[in-house]
Biopython code that builds the backbone (N, CA, C, O; Angstrom):
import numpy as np
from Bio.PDB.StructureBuilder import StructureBuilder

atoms = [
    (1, "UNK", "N", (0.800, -1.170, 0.000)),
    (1, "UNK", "CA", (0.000, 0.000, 0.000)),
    (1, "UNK", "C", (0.861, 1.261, 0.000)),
    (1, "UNK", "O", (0.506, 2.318, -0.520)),
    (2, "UNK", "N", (2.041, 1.058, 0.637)),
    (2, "UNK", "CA", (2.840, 2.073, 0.763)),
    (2, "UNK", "C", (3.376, 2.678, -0.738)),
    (2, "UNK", "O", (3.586, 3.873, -0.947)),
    (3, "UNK", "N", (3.520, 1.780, -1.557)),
    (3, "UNK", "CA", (4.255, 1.529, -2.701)),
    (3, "UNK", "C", (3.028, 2.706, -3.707)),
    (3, "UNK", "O", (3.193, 3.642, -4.489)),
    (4, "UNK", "N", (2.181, 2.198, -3.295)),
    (4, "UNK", "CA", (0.822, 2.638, -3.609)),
    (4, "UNK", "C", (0.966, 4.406, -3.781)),
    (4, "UNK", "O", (0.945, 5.212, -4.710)),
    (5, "UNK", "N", (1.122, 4.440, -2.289)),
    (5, "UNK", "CA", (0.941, 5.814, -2.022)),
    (5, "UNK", "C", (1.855, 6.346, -2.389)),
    (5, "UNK", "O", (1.591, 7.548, -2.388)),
    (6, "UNK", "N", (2.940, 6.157, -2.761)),
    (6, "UNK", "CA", (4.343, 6.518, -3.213)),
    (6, "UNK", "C", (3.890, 7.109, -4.692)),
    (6, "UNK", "O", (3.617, 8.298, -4.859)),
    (7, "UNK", "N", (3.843, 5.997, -5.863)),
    (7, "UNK", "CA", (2.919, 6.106, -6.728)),
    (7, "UNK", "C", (2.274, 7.425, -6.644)),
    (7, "UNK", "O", (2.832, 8.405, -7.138)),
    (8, "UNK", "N", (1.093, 7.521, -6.028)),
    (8, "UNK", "CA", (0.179, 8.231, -6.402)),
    (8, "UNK", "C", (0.412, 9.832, -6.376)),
    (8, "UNK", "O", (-0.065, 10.737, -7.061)),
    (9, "UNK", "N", (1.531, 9.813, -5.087)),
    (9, "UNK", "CA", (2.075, 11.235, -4.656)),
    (9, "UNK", "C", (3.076, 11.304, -5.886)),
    (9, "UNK", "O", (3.535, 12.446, -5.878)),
    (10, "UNK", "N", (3.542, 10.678, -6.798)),
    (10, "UNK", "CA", (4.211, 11.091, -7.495)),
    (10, "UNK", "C", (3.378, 11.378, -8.910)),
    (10, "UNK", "O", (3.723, 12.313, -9.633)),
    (11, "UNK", "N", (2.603, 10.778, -9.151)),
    (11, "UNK", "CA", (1.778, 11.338, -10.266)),
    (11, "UNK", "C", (0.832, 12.169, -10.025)),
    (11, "UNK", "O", (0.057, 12.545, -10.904)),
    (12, "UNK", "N", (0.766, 12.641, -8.546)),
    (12, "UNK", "CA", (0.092, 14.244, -8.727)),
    (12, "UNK", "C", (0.813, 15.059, -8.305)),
    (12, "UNK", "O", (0.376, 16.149, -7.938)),
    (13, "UNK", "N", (2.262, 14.704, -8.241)),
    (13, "UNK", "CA", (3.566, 15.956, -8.726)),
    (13, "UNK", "C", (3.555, 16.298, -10.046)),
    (13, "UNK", "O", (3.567, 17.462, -10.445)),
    (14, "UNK", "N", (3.522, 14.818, -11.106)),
    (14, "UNK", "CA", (3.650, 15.318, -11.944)),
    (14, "UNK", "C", (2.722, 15.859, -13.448)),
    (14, "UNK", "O", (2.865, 16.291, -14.592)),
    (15, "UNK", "N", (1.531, 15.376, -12.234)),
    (15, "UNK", "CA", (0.084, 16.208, -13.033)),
    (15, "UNK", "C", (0.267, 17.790, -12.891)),
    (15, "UNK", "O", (0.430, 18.646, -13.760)),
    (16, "UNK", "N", (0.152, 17.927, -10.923)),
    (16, "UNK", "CA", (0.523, 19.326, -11.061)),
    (16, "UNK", "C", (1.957, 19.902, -11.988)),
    (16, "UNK", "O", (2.111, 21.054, -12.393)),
    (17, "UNK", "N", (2.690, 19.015, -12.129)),
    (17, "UNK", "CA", (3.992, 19.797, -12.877)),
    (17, "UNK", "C", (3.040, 20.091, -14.306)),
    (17, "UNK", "O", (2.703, 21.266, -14.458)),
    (18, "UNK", "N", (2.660, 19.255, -15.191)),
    (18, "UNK", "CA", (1.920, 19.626, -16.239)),
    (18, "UNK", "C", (0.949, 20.136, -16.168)),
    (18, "UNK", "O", (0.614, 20.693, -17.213)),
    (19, "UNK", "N", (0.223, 20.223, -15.291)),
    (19, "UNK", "CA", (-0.871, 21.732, -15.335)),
    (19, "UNK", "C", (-0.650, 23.174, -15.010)),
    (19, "UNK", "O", (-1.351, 24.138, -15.317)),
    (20, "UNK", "N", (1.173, 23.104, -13.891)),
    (20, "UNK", "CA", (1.722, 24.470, -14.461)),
    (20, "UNK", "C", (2.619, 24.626, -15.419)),
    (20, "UNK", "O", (3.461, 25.524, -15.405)),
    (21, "UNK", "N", (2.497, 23.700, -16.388)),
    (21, "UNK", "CA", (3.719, 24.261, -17.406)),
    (21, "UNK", "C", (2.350, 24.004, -18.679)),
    (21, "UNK", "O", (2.506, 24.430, -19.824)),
    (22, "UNK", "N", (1.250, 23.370, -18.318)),
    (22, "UNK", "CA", (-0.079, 23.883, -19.457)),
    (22, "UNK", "C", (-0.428, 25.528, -19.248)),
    (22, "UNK", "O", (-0.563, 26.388, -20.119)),
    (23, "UNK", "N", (-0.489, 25.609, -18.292)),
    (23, "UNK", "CA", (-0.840, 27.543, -17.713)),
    (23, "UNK", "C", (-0.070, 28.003, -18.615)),
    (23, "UNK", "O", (-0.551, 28.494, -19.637)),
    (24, "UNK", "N", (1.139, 27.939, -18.429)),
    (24, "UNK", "CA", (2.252, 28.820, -18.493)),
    (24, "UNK", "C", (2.516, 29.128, -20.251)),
    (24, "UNK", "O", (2.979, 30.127, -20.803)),
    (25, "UNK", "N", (1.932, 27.620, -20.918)),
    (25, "UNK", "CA", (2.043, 27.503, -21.781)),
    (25, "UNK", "C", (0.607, 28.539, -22.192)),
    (25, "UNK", "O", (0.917, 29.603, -22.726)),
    (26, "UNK", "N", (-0.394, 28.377, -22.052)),
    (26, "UNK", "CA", (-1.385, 29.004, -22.403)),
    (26, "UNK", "C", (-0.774, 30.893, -21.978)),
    (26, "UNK", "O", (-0.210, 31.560, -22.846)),
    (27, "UNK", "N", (-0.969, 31.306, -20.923)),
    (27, "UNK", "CA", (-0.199, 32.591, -20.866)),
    (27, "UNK", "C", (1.164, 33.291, -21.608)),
    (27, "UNK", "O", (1.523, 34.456, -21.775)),
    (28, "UNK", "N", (1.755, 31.906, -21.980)),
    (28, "UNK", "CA", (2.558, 32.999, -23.828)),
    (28, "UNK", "C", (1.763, 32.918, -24.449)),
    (28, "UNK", "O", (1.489, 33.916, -25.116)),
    (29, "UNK", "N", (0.969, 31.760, -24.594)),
    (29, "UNK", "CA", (-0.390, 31.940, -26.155)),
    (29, "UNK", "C", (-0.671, 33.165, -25.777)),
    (29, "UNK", "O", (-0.159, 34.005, -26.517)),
    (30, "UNK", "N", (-1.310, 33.601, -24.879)),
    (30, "UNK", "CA", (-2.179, 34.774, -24.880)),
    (30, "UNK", "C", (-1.285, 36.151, -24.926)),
    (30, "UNK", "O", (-1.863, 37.233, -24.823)),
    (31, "UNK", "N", (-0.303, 36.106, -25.034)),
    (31, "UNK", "CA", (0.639, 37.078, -24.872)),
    (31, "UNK", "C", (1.256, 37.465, -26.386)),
    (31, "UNK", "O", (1.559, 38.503, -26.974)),
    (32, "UNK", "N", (1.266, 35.935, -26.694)),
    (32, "UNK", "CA", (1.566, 35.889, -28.787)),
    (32, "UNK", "C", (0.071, 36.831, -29.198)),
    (32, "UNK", "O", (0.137, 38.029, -29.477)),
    (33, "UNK", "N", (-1.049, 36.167, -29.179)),
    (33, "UNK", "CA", (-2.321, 36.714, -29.588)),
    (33, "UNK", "C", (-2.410, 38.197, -29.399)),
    (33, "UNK", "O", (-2.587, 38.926, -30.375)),
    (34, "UNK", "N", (-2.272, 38.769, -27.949)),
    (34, "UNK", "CA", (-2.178, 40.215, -27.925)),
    (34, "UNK", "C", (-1.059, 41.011, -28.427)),
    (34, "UNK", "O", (-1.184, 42.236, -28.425)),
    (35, "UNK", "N", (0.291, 40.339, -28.965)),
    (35, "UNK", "CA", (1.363, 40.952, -29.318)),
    (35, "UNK", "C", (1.043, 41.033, -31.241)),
    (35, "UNK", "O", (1.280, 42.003, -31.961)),
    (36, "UNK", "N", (0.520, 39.837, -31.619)),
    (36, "UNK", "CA", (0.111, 39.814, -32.479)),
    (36, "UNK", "C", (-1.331, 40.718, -33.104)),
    (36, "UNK", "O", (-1.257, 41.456, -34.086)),
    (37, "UNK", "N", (-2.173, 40.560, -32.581)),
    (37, "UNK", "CA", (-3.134, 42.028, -32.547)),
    (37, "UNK", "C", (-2.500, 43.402, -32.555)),
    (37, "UNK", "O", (-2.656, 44.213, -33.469)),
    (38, "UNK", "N", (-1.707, 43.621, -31.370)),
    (38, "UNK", "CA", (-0.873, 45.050, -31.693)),
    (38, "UNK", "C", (0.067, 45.113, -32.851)),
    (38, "UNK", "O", (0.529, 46.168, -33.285)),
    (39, "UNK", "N", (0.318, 43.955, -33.313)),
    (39, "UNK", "CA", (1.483, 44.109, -34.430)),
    (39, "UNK", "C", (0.260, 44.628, -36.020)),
    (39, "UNK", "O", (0.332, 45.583, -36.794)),
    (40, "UNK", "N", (-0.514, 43.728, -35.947)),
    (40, "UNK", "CA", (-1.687, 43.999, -37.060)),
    (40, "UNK", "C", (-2.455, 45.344, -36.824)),
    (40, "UNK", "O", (-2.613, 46.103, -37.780)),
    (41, "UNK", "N", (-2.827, 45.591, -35.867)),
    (41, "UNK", "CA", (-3.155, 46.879, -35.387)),
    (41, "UNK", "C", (-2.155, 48.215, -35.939)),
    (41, "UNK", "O", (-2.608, 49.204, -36.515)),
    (42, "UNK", "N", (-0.824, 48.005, -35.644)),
    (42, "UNK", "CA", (0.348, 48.885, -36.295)),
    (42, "UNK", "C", (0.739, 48.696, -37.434)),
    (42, "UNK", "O", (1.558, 49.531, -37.819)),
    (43, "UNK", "N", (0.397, 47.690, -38.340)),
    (43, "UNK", "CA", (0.699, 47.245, -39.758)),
    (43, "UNK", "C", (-0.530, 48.183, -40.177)),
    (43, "UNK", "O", (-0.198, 49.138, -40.879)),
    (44, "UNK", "N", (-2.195, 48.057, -39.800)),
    (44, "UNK", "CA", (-2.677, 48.664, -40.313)),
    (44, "UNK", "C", (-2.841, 50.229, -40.523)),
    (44, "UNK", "O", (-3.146, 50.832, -41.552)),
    (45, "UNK", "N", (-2.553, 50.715, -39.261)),
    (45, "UNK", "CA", (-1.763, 52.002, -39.340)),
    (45, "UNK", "C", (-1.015, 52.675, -39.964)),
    (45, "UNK", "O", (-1.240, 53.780, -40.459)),
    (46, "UNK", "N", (0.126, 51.935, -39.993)),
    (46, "UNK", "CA", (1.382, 52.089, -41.132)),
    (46, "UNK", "C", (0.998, 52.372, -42.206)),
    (46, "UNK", "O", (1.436, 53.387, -42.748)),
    (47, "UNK", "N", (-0.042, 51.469, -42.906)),
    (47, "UNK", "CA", (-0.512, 51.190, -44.220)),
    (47, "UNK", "C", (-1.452, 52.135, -44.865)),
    (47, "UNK", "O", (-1.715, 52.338, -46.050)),
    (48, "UNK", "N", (-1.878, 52.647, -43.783)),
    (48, "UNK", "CA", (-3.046, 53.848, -43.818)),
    (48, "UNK", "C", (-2.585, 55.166, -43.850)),
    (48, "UNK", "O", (-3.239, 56.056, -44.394)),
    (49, "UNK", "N", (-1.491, 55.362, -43.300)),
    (49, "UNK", "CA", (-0.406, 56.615, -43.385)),
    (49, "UNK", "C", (0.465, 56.845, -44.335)),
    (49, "UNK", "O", (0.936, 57.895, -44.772)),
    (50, "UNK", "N", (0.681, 55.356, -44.701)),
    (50, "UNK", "CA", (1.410, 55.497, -45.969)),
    (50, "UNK", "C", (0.659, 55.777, -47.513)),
    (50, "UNK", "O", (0.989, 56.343, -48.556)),
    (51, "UNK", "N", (-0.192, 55.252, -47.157)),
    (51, "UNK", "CA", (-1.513, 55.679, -48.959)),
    (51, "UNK", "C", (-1.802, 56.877, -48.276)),
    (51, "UNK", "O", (-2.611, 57.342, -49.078)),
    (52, "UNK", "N", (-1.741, 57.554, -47.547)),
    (52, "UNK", "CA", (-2.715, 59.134, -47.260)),
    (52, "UNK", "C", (-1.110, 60.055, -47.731)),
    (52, "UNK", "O", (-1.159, 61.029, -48.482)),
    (53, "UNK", "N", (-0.006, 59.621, -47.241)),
    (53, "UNK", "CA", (1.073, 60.190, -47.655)),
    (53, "UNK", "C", (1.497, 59.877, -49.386)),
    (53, "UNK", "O", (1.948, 60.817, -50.040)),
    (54, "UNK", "N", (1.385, 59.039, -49.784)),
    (54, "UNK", "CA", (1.133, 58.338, -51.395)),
    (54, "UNK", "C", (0.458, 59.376, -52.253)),
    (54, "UNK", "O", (0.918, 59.769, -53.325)),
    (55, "UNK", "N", (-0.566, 59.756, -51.757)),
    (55, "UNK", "CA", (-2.071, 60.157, -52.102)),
    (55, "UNK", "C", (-1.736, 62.055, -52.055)),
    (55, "UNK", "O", (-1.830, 62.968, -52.875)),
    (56, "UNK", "N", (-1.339, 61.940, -50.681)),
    (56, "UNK", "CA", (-0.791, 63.557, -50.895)),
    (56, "UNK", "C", (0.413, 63.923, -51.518)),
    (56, "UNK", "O", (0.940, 65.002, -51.247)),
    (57, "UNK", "N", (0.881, 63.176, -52.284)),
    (57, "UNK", "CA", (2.306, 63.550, -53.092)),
    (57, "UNK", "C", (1.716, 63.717, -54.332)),
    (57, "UNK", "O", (1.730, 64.740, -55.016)),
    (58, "UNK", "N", (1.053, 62.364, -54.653)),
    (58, "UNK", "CA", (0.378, 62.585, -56.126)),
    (58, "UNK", "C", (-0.486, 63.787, -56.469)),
    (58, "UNK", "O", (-0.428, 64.472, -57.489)),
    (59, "UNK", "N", (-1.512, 63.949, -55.149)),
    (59, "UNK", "CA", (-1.571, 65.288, -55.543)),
    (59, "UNK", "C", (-0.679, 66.679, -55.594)),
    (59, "UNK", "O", (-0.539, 67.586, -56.415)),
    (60, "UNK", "N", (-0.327, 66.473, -54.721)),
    (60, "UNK", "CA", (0.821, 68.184, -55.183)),
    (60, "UNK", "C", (1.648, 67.832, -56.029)),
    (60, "UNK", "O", (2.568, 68.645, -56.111)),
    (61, "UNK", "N", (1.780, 66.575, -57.020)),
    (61, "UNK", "CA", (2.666, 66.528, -58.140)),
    (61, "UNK", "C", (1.670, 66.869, -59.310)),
    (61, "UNK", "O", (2.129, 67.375, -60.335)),
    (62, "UNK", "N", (0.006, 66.549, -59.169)),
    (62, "UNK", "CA", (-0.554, 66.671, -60.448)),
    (62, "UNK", "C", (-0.410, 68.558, -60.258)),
    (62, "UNK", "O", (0.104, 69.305, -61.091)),
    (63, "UNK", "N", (-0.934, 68.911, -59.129)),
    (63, "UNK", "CA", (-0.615, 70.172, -58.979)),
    (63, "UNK", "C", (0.663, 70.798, -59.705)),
    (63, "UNK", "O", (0.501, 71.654, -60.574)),
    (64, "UNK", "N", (1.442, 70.529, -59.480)),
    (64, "UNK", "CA", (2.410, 71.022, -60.037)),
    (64, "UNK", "C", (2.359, 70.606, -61.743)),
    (64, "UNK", "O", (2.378, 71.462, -62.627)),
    (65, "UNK", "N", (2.307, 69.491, -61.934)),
    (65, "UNK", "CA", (2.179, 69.525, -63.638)),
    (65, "UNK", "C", (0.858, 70.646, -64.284)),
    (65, "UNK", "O", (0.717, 71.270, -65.335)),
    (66, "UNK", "N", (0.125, 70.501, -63.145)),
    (66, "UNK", "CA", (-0.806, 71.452, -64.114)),
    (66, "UNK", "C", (-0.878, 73.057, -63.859)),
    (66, "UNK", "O", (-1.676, 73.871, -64.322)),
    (67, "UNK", "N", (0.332, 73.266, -62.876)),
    (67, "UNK", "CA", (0.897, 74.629, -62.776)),
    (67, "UNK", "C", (2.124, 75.053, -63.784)),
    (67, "UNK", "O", (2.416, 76.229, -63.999)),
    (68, "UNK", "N", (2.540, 74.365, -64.146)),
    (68, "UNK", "CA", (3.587, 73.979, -65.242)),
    (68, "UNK", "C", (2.914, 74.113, -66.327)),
    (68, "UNK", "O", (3.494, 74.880, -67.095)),
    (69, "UNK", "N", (1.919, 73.697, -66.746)),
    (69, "UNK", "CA", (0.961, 73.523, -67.817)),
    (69, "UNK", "C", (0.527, 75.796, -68.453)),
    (69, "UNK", "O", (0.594, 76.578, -69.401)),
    (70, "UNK", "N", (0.144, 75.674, -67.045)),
    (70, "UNK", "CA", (-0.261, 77.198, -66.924)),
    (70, "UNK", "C", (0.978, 78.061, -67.260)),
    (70, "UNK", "O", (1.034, 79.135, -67.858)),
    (71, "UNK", "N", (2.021, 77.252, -66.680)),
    (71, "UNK", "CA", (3.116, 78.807, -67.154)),
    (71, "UNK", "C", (3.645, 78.504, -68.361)),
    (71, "UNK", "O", (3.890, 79.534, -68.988)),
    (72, "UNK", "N", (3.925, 77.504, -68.951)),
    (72, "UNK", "CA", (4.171, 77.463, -70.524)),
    (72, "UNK", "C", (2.960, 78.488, -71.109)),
    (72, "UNK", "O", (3.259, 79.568, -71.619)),
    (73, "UNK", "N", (1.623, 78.051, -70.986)),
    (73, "UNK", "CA", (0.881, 78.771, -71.909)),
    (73, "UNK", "C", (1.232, 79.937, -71.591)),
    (73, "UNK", "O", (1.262, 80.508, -72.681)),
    (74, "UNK", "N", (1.693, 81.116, -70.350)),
    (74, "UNK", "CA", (1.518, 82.002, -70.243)),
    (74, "UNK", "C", (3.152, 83.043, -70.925)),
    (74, "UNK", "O", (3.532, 84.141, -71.331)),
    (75, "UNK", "N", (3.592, 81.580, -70.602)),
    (75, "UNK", "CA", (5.075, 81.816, -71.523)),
    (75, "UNK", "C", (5.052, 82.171, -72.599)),
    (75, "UNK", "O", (5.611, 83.137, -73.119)),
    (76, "UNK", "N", (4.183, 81.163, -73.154)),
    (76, "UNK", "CA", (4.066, 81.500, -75.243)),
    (76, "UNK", "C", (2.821, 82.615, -75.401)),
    (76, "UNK", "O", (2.486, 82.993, -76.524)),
    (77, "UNK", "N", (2.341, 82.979, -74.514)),
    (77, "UNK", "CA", (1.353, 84.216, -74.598)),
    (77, "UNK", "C", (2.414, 85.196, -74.614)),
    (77, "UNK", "O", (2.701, 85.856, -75.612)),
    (78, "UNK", "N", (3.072, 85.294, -73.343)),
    (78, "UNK", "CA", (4.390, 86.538, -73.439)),
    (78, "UNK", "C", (5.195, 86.754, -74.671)),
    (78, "UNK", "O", (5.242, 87.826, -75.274)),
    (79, "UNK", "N", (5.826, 85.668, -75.007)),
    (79, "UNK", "CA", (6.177, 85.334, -76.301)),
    (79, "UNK", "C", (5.845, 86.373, -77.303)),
    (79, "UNK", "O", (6.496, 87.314, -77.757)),
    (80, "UNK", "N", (4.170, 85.761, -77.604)),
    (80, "UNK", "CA", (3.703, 86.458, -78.812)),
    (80, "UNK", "C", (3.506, 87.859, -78.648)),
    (80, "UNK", "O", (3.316, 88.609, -79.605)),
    (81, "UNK", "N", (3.549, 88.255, -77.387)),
    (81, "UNK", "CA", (3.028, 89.569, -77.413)),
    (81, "UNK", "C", (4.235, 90.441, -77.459)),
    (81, "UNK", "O", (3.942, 91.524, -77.966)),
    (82, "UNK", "N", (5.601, 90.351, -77.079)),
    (82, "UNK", "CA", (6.723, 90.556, -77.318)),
    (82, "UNK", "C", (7.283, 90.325, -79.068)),
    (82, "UNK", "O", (7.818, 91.313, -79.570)),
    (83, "UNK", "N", (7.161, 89.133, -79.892)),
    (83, "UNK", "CA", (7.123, 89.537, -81.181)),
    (83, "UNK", "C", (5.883, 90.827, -82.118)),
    (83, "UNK", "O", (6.106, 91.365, -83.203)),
    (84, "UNK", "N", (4.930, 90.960, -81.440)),
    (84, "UNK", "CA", (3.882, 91.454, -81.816)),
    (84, "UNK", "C", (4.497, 92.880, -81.570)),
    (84, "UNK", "O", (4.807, 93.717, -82.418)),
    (85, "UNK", "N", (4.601, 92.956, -80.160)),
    (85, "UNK", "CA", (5.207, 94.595, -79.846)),
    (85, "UNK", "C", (6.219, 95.009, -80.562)),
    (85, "UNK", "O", (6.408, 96.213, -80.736)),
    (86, "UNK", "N", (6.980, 94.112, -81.058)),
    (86, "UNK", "CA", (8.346, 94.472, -81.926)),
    (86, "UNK", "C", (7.379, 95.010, -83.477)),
    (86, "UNK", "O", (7.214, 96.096, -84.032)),
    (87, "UNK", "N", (7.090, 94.140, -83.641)),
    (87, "UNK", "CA", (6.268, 93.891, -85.018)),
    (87, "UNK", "C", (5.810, 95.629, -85.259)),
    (87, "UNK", "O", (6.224, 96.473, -86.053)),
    (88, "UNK", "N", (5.030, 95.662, -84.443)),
    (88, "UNK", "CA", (4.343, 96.890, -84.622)),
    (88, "UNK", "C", (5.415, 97.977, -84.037)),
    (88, "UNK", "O", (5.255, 99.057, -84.605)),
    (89, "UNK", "N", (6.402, 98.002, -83.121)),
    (89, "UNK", "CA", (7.213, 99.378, -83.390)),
    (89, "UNK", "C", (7.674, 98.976, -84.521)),
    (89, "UNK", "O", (7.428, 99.915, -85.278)),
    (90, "UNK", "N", (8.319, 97.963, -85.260)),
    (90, "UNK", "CA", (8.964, 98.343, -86.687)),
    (90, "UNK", "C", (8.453, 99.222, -87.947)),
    (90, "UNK", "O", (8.894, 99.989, -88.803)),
    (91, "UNK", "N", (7.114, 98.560, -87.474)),
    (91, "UNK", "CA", (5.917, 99.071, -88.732)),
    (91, "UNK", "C", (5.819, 100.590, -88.403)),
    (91, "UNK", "O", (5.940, 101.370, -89.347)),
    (92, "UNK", "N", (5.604, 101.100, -87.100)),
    (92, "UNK", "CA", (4.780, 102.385, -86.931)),
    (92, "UNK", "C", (6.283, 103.011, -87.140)),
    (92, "UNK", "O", (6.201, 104.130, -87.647)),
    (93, "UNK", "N", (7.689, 102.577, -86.878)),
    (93, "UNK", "CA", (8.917, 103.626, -87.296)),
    (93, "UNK", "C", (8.785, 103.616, -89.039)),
    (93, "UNK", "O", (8.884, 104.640, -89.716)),
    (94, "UNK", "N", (8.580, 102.456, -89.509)),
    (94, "UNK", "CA", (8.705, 102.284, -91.122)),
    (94, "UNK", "C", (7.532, 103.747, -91.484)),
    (94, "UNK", "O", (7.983, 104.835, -91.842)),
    (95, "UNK", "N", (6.614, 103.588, -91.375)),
    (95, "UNK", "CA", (5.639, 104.714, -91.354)),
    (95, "UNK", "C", (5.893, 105.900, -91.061)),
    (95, "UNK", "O", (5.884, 106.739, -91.962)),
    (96, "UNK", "N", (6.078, 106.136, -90.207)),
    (96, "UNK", "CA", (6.795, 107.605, -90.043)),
    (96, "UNK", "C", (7.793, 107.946, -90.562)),
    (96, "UNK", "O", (8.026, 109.151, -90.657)),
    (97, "UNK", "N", (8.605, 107.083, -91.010)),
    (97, "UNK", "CA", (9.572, 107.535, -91.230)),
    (97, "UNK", "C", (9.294, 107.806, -93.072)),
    (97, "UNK", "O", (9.790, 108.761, -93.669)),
    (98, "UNK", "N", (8.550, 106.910, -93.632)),
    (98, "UNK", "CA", (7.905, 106.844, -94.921)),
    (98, "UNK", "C", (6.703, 107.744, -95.150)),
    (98, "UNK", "O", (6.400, 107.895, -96.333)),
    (99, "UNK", "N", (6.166, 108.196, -94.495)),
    (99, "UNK", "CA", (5.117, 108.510, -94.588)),
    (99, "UNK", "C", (5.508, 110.702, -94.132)),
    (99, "UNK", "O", (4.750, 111.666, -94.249)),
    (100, "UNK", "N", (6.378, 110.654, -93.841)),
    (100, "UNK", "CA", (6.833, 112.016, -93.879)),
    (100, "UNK", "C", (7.200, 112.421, -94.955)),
    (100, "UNK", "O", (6.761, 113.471, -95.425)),
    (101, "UNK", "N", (8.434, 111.368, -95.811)),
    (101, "UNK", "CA", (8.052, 111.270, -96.786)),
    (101, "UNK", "C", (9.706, 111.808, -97.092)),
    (101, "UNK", "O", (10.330, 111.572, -98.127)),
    (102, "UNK", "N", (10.327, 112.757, -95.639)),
    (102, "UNK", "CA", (11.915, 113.330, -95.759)),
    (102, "UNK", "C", (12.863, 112.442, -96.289)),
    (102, "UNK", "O", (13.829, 112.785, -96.970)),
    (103, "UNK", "N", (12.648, 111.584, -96.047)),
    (103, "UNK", "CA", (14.192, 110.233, -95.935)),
    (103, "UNK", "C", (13.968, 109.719, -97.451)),
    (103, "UNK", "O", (14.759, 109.589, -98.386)),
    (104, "UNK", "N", (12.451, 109.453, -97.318)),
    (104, "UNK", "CA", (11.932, 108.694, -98.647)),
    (104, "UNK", "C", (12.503, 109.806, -99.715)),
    (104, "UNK", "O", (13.435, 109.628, -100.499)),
    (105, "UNK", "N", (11.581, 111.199, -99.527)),
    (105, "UNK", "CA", (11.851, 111.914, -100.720)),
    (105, "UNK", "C", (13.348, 112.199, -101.139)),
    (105, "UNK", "O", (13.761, 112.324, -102.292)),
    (106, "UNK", "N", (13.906, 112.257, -100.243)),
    (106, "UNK", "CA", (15.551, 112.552, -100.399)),
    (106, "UNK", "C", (16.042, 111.547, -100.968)),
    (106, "UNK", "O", (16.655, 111.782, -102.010)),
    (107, "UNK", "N", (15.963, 110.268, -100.555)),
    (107, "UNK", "CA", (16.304, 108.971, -101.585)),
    (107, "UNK", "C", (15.912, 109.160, -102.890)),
    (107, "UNK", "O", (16.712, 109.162, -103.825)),
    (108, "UNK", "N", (14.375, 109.364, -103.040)),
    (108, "UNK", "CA", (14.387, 109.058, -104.547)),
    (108, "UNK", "C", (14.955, 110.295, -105.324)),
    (108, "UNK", "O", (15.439, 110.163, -106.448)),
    (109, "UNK", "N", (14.895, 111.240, -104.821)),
    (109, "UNK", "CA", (15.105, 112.585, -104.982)),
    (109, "UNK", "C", (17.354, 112.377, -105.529)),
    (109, "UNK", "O", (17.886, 112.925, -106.495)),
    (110, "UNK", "N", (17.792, 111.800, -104.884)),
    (110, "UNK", "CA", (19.204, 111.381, -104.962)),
    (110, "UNK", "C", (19.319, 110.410, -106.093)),
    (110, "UNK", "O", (20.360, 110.447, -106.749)),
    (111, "UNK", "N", (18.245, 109.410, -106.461)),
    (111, "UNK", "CA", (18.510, 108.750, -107.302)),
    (111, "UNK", "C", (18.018, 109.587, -108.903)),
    (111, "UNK", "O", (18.705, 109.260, -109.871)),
    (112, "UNK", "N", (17.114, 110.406, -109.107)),
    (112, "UNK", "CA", (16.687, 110.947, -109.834)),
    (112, "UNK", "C", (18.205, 112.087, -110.474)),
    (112, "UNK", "O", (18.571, 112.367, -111.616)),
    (113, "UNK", "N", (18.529, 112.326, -109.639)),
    (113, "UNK", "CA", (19.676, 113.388, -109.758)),
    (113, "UNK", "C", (20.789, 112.699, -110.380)),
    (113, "UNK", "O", (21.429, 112.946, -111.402)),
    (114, "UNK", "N", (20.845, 112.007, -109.735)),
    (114, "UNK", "CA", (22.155, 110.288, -110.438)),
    (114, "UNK", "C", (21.939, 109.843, -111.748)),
    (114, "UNK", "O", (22.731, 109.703, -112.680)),
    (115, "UNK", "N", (20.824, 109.659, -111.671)),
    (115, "UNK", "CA", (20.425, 109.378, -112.939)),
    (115, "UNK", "C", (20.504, 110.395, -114.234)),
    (115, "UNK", "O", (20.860, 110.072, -115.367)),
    (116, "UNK", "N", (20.158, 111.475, -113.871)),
    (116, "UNK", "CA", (19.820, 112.751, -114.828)),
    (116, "UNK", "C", (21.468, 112.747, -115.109)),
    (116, "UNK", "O", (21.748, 112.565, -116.294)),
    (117, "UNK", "N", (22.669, 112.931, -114.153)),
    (117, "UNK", "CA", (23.755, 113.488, -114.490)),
    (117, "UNK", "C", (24.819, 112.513, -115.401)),
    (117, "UNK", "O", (25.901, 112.964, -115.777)),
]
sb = StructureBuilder()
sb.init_structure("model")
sb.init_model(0)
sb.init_chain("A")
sb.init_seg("    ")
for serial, (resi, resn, name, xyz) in enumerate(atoms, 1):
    if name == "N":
        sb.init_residue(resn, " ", resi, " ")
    sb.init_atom(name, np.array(xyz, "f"), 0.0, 1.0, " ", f" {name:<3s}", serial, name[0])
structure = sb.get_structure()
């Protein structure tokens, strides 16, 4: 009987040994599970900051192409209006200066004389 009891005290050492190393085992599970939740929790975060940051680049880049867009056209507007302004002082000096008639008449007036002599 003794042998017995020997026995028995030893297999509920080593029940209790495996029902605290089942605990113990279950309390990292639960420690993986909540470490793991916070890790997915911060992945989704991450992921959400990163497309809102994605998202705000693309826009201030379309921004910018289509501010770019605006100053070319306003470029080749300047452009034309700078050949145009030339354009027309050439014309309005050609005019005056033709249309007085001094410069002109003296030219032909010089060639007429050349000619005659």
């Amino acid at each position: 009987m003794e042998d017995n009891s020997i026995r028995l005290e030893e297999h509920e050492h080593r029940i209790r040994i495996l029902e605290e190393s089942d605990a113990d085992k279950e309390r990292r599970l639960r420690n993986i599970e909540s470490s793991f939740t916070h890790l997915e929790t911060t992945i989704l975060q991450e992921n959400r900051d990163t497309r809102q940051f994605f998202q705000s680049t693309m826009d201030k880049q379309w921004d910018l192409i289509k501010s770019m867009g605006a100053l070319n056209d306003k470029e080749r507007d300047r452009q034309h209006e700078i050949r145009k302004t030339k354009l027309e002082r050439h014309t309005e000096l050609f005019l005056k200066v033709g249309g007085a008639g001094g410069i002109l008449y003296l030219i032909i007036q010089a060639i007429i004389d050349f000619a005659t002599k």
